[in-house]
C-alpha beads as a LAMMPS data file, in Angstrom:
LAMMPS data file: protein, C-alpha beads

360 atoms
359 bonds

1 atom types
1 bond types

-500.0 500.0 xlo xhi
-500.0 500.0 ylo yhi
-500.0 500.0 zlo zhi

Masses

1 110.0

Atoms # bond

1 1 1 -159.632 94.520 17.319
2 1 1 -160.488 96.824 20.181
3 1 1 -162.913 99.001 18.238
4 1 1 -165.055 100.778 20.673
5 1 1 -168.449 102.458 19.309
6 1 1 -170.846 104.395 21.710
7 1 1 -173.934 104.224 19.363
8 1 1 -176.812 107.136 20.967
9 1 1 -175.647 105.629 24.591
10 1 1 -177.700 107.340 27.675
11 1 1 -177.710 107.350 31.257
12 1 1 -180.088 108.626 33.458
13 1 1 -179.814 108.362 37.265
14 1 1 -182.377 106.339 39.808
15 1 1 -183.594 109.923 40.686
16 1 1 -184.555 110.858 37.068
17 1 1 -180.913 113.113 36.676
18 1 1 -179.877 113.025 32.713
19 1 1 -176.475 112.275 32.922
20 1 1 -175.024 111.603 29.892
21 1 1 -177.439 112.508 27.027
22 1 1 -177.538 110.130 23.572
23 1 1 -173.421 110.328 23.286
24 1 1 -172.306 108.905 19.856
25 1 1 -168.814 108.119 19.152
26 1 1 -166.540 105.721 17.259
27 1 1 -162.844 105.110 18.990
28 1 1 -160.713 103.774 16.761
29 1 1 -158.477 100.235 17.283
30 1 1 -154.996 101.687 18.953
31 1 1 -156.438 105.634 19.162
32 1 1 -155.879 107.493 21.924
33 1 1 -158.731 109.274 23.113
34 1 1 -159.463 112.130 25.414
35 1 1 -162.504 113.041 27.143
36 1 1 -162.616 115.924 28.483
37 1 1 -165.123 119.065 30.106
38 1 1 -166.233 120.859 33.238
39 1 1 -167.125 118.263 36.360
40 1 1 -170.746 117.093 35.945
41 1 1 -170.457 116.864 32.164
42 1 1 -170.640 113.370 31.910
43 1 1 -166.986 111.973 31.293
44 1 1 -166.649 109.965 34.054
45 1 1 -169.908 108.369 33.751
46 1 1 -169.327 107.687 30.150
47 1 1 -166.059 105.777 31.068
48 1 1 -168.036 103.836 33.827
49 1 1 -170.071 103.001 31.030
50 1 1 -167.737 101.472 28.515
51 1 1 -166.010 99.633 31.955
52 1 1 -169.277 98.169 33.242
53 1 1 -169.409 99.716 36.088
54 1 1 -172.442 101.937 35.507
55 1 1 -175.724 100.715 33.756
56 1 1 -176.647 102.086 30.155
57 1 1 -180.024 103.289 30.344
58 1 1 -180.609 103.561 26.471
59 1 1 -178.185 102.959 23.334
60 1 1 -175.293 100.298 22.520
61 1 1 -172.248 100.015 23.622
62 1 1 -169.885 97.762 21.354
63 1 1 -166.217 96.464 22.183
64 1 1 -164.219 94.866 19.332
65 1 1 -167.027 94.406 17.296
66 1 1 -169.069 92.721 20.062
67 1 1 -172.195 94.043 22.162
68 1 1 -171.237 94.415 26.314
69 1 1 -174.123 96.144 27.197
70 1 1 -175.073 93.334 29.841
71 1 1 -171.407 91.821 29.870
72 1 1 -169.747 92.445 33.558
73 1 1 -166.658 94.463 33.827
74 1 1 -164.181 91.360 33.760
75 1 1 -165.876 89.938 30.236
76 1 1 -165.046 93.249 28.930
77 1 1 -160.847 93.093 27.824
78 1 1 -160.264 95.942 29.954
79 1 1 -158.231 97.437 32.489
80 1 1 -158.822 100.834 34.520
81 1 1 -156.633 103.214 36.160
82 1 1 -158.678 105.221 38.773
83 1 1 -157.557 108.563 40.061
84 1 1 -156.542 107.242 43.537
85 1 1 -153.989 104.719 43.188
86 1 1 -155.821 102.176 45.040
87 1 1 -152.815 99.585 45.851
88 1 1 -152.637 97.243 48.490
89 1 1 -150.568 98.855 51.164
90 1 1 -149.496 95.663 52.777
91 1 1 -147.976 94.367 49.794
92 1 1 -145.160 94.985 47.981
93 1 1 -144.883 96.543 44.270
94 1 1 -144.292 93.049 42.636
95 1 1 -147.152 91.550 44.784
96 1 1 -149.622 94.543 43.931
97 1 1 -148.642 93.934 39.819
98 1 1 -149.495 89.984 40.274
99 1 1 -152.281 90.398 42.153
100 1 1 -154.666 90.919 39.841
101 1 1 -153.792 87.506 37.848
102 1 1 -153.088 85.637 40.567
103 1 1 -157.190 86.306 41.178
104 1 1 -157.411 85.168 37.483
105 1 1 -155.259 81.417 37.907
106 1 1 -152.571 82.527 35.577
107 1 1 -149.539 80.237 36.529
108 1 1 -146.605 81.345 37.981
109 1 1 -144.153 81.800 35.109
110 1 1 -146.932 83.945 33.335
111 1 1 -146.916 86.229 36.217
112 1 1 -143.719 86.627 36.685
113 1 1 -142.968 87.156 32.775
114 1 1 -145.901 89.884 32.547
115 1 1 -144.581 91.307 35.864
116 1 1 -141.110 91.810 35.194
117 1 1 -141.978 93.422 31.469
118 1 1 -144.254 95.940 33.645
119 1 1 -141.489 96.255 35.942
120 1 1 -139.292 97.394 33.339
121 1 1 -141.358 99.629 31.081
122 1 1 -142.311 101.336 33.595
123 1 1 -138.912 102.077 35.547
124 1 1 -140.130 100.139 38.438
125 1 1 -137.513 97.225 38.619
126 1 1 -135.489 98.515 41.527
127 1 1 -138.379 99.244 43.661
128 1 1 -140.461 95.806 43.302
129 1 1 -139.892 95.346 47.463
130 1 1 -140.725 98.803 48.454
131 1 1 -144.131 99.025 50.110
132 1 1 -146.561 102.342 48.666
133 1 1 -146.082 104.179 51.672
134 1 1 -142.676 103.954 51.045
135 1 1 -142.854 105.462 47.754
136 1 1 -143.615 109.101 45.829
137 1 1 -146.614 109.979 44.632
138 1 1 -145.688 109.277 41.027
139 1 1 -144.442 105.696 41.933
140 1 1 -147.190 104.577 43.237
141 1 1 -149.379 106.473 39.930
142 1 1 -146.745 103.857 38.030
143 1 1 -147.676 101.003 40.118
144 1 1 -151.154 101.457 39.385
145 1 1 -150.363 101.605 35.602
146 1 1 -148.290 98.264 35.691
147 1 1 -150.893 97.001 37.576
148 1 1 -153.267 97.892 34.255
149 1 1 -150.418 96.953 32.156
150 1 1 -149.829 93.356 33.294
151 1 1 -153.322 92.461 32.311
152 1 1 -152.496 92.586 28.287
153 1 1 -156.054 94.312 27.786
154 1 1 -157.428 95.583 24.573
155 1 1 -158.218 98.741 25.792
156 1 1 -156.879 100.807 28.768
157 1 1 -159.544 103.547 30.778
158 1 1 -157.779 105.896 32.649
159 1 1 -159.832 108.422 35.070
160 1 1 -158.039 111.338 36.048
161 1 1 -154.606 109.101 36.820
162 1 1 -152.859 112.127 37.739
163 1 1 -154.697 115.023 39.557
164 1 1 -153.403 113.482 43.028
165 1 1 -149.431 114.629 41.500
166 1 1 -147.977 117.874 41.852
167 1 1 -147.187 119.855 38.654
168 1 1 -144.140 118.571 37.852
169 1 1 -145.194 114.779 38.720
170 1 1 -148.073 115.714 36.265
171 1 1 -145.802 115.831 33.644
172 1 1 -143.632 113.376 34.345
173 1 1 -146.179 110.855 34.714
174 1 1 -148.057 111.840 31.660
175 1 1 -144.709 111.421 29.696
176 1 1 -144.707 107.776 30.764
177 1 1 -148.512 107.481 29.659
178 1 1 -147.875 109.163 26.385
179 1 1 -144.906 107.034 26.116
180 1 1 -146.630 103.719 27.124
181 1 1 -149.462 104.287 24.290
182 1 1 -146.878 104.295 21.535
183 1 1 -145.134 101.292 22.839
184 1 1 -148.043 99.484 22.908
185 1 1 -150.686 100.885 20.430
186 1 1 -153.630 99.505 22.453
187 1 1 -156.872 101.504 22.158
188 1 1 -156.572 103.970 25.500
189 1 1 -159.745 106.103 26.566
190 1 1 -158.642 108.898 28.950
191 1 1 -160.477 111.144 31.344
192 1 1 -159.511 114.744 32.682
193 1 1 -160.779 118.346 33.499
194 1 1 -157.604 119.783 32.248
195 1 1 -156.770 120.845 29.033
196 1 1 -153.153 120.701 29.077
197 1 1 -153.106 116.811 29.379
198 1 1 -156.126 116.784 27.029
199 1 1 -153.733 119.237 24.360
200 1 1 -150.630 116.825 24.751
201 1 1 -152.094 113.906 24.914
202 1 1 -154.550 113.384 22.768
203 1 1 -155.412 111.815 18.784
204 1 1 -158.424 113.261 19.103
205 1 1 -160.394 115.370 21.747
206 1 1 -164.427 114.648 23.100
207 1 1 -165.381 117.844 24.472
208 1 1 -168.169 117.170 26.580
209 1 1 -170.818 119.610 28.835
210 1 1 -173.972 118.501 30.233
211 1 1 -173.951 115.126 29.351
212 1 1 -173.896 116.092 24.969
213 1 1 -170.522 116.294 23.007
214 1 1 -170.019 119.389 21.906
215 1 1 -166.797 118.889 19.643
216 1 1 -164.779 116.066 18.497
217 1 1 -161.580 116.589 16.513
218 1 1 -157.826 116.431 16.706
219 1 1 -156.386 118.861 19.889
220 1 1 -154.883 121.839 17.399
221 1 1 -158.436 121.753 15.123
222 1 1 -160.200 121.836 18.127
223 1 1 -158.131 125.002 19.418
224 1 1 -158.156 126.935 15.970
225 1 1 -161.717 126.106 15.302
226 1 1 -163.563 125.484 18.166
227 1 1 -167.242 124.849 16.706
228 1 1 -169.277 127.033 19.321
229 1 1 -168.121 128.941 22.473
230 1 1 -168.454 126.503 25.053
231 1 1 -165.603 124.702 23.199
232 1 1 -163.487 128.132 22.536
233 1 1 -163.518 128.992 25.897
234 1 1 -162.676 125.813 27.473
235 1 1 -159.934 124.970 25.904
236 1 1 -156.521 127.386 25.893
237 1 1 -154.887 129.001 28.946
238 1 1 -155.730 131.871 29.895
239 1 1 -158.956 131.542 28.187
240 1 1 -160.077 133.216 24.903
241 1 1 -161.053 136.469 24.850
242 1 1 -165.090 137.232 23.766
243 1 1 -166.531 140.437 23.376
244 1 1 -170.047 140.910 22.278
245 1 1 -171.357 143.889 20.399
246 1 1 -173.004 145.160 16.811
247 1 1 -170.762 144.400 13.995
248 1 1 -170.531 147.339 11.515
249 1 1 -168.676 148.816 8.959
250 1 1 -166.378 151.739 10.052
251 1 1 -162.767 152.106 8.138
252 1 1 -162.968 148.376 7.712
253 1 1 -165.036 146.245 9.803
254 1 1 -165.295 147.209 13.544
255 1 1 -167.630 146.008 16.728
256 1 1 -169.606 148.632 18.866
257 1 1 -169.427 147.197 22.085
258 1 1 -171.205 150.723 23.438
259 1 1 -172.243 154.157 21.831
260 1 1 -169.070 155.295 20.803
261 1 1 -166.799 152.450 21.606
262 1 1 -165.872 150.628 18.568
263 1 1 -163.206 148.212 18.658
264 1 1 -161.616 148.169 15.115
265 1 1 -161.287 144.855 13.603
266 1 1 -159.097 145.426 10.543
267 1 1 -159.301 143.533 7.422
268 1 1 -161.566 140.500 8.855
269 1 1 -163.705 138.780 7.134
270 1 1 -166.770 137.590 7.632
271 1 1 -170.535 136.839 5.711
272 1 1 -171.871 140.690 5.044
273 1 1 -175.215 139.734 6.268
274 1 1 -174.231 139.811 9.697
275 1 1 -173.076 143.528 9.601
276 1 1 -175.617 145.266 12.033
277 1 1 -176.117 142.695 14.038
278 1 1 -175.417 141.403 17.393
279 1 1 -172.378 139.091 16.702
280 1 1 -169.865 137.774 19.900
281 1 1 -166.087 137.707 18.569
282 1 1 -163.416 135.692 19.757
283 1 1 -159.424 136.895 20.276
284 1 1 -157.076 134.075 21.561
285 1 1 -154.614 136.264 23.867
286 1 1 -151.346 135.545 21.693
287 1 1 -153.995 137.267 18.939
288 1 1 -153.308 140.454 20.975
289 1 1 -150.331 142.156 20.618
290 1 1 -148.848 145.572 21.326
291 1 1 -148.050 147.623 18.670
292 1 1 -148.123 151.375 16.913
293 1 1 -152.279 152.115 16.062
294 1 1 -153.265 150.935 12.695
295 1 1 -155.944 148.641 11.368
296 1 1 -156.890 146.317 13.905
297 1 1 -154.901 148.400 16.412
298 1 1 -156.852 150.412 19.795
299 1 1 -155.428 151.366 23.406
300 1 1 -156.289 149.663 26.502
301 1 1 -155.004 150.118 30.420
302 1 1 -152.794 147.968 32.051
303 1 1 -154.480 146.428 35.005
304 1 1 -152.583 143.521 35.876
305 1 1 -149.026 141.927 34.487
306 1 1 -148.211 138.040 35.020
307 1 1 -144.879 137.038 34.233
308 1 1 -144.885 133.446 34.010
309 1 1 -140.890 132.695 33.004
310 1 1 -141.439 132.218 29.032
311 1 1 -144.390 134.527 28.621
312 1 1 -146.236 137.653 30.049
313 1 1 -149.744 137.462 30.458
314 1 1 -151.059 141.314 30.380
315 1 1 -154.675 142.337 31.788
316 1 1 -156.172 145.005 29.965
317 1 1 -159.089 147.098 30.104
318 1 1 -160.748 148.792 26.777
319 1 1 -163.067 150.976 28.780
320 1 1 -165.141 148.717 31.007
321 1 1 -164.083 145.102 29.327
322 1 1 -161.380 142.982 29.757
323 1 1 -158.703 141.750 27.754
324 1 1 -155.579 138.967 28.125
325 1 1 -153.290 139.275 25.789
326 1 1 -150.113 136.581 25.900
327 1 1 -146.567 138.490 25.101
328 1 1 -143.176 138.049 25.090
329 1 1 -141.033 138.670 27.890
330 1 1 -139.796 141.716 26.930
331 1 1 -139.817 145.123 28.477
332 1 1 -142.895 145.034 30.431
333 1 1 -145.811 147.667 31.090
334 1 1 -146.197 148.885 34.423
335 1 1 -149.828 148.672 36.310
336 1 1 -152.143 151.880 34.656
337 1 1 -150.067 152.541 31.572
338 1 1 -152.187 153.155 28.211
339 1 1 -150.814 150.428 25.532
340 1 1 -150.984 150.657 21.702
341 1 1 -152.576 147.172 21.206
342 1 1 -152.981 145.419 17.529
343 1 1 -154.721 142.303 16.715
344 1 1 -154.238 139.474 14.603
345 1 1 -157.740 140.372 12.143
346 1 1 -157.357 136.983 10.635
347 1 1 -157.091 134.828 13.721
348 1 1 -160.559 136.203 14.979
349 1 1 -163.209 133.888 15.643
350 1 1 -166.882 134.826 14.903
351 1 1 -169.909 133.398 16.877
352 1 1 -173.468 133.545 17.086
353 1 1 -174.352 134.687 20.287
354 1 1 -177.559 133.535 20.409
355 1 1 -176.639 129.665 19.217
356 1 1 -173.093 130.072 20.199
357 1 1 -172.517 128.196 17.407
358 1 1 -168.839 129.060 15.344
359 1 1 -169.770 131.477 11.818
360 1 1 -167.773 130.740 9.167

Bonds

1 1 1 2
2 1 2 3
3 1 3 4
4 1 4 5
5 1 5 6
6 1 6 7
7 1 7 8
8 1 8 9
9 1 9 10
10 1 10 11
11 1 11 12
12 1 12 13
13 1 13 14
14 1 14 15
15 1 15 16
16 1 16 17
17 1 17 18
18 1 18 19
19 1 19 20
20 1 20 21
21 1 21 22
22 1 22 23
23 1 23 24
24 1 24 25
25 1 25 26
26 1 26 27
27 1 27 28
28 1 28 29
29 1 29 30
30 1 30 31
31 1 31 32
32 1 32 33
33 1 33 34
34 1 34 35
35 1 35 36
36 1 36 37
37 1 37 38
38 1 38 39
39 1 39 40
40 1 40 41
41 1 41 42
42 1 42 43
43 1 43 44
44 1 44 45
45 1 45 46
46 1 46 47
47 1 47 48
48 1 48 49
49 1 49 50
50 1 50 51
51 1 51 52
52 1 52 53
53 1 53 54
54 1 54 55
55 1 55 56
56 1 56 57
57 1 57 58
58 1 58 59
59 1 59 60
60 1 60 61
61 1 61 62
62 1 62 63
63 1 63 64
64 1 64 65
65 1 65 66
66 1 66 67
67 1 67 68
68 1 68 69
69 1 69 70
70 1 70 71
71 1 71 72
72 1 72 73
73 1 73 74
74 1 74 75
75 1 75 76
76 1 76 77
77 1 77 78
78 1 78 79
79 1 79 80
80 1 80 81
81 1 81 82
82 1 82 83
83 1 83 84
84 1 84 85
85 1 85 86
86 1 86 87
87 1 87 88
88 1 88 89
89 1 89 90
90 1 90 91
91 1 91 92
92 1 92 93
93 1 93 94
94 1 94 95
95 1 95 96
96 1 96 97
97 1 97 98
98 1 98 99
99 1 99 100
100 1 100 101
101 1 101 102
102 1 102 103
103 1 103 104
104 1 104 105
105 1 105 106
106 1 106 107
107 1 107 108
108 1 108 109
109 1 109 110
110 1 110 111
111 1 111 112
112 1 112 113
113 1 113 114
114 1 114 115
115 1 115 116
116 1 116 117
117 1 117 118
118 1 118 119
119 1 119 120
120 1 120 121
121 1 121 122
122 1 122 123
123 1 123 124
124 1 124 125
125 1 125 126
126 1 126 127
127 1 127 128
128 1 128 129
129 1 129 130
130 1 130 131
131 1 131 132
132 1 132 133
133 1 133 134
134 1 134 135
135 1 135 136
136 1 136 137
137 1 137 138
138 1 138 139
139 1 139 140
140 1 140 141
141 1 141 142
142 1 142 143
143 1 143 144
144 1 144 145
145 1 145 146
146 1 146 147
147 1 147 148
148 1 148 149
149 1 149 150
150 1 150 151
151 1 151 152
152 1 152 153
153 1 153 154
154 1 154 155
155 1 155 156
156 1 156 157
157 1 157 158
158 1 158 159
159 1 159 160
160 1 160 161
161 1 161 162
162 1 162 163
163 1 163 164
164 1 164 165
165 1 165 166
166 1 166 167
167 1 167 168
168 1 168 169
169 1 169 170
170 1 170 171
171 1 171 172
172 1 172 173
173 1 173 174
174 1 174 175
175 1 175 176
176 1 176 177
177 1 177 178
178 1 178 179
179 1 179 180
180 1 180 181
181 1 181 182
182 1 182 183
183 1 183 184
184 1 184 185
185 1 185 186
186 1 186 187
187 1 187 188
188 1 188 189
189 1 189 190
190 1 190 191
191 1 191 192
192 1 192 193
193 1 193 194
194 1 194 195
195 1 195 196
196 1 196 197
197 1 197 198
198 1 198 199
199 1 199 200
200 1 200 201
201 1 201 202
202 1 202 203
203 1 203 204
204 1 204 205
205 1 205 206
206 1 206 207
207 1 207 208
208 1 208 209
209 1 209 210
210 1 210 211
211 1 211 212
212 1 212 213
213 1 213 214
214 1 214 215
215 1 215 216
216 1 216 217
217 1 217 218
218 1 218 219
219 1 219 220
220 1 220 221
221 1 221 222
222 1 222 223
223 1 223 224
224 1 224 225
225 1 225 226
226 1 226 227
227 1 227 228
228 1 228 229
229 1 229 230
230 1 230 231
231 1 231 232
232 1 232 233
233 1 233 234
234 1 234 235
235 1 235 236
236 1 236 237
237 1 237 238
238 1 238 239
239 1 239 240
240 1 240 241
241 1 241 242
242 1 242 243
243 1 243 244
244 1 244 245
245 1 245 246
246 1 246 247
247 1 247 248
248 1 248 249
249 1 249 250
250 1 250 251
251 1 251 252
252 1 252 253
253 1 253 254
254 1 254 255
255 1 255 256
256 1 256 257
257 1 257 258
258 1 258 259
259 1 259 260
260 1 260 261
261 1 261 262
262 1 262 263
263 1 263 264
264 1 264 265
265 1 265 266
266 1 266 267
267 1 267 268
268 1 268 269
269 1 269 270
270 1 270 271
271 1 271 272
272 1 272 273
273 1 273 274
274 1 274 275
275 1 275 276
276 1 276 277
277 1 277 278
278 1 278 279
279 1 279 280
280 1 280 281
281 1 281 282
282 1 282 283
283 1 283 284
284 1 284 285
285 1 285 286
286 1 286 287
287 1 287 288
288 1 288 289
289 1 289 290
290 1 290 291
291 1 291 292
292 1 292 293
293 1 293 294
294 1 294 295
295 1 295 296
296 1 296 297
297 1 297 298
298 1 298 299
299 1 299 300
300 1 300 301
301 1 301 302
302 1 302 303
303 1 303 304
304 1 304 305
305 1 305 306
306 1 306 307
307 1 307 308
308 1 308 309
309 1 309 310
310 1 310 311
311 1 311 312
312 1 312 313
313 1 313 314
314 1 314 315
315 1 315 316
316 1 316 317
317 1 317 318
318 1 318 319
319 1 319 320
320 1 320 321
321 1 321 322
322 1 322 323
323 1 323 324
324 1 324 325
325 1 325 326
326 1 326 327
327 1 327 328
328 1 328 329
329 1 329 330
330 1 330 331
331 1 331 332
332 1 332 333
333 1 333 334
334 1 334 335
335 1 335 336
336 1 336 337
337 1 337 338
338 1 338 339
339 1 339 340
340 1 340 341
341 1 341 342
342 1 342 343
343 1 343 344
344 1 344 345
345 1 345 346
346 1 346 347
347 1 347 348
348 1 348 349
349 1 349 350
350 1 350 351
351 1 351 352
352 1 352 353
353 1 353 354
354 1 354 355
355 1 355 356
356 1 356 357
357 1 357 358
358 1 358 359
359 1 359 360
């Protein structure tokens, strides 16, 4: 079993910095787990933390069953990718994949049986005499996984494997990993500052800022109900829309973000006892779509368009605040035309702006 439980686990800094703030979590034997938030939220840390490479101030840390608060990283079952590759560049790819047991006095046939498997999962059979400098970027992000891979760990940390790649290395390489987990089903703990490997690659999702979790849940829950607005605006590209303002009633439910600026809200629903107040709403931009005035419906000015290929992202104005709405590529607006805009009344998210916590 390689069950890993983070039970109230802190870490504070020599200098008295609270890093990562009585974290609790329970990663499942064979999940695949993403944590993810801004830098300086604590992911990495917490990752050093299950490795052994950083000291847990308070809490208990628990691998397969088994307490490793004061076990060293090699007593631990693991293996770690880091975000540089950090291979030997004097040896070759099948040297830099035995390396790591030949350290360990595994005999030779075991190496070269756990070396050749890597080899071949991972594409790299032709290329086991190149040297890395001899290699692409996403070779040598390979490498480093057999390297990993060849150990037979119960679980696999990976820290930011690919923000060295370019964009479309990015997704090739997270392909392999997403590949590689369902091969093997081993219990994989993952950390990035983007969203789009956090979406795809995913079980389930840690969202993480200043040291506390802020969400856990699968990526799509997480993206439909983010539970405060930290979470709704971190995930989802471009970002979600949130305007603040008084919600009242007005031909259906409406929010004044001004004296006489109301932006009509349709047929939402929400608890009655917040009409009058102060109340922030969320619109994700594929929420926003143009479309003849009705219920729901208002005009904004084009500002900016962004045609990305399968979409159009459109920067609006409604008086002074802004709006990105995600379309199809259709017919586009030009820059300073006034658009009939509708939105999607029950996709809307409600928040309190105070807690920032979601309102059901």
């Amino acid at each position: 079993m390689a069950e890993i439980t983070l039970d109230h686990l802190t870490k504070r800094f020599p200098d008295g910095a609270l890093a990562v703030d009585n974290v609790s979590l329970k990663i499942n034997d064979g999940e695949f787990v993403i944590l993810v938030g801004p830098s300086g939220c604590g992911k990495s840390t917490t990752l050093n933390m299950i490795a052994g490479l950083e000291d847990i101030t308070e809490g208990e840390l628990r691998i397969g069953g088994k307490l490793v608060n004061d076990k060293a990283p090699k007593d631990r079952d693991i293996a770690m990718v880091f975000q540089s590759y950090a291979l030997y560049p004097h040896m070759t790819v099948a040297e830099n994949l035995a390396f790591g047991l030949k350290l360990r006095k595994h005999d030779k046939a075991t190496i070269r049986k756990r070396v050749d498997a890597a080899a071949e999962t991972l594409g790299l059979s032709p290329m086991m005499d190149k040297l890395p400098r001899e290699m692409s970027g996403g070779q040598r992000q390979r490498v480093a996984l057999g390297r990993a891979l060849v150990r037979e760990p119960s679980v696999f940390l990976l820290d930011e494997p690919l923000s060295n790649l370019d964009a479309k290395l990015r997704h090739s390489v997270r392909t392999e990993i997403a590949r590689l987990h369902r091969q093997l089903g081993t219990t994989m703990v993952y950390v990035t500052h983007d969203q789009v490997e956090a979406m795809t690659l995913g079980q389930r999702i840690v969202v993480l800022k200043d040291g506390e979790i802020q969400q856990i849940d699968t990526p799509m829950a997480l993206y439909e109900r983010p539970a405060n607005l930290f979470v709704a605006g971190f995930l989802g590209s471009p970002a979600m829309n949130v305007l603040q303002g008084r919600l009242v009633q007005a031909e259906g439910l409406a929010l004044e973000l001004e004296e006489g600026l109301r932006l009509p809200l349709g047929d939402a629903r929400i608890d009655p006892a917040w009409l009058d107040r102060e109340i922030s709403v969320g619109i994700r931009p594929e929420s926003l779509q143009p479309g003849a005035a009705g219920p729901g419906g208002f005009e904004a000015v084009v500002e900016v368009v962004e045609p990305v290929g399968n979409e159009v992202f459109l920067n609006l104005r409604y008086a002074t605040h802004p709006l990105v709405a995600r379309v199809a590529p259709s017919a586009m607006p030009a820059i300073g035309d006034r658009l009939a805009m509708t939105l999607a009344s029950d996709r809307l998210h409600f928040f309190d702006p105070e807690s920032g916590r979601r309102l059901e």
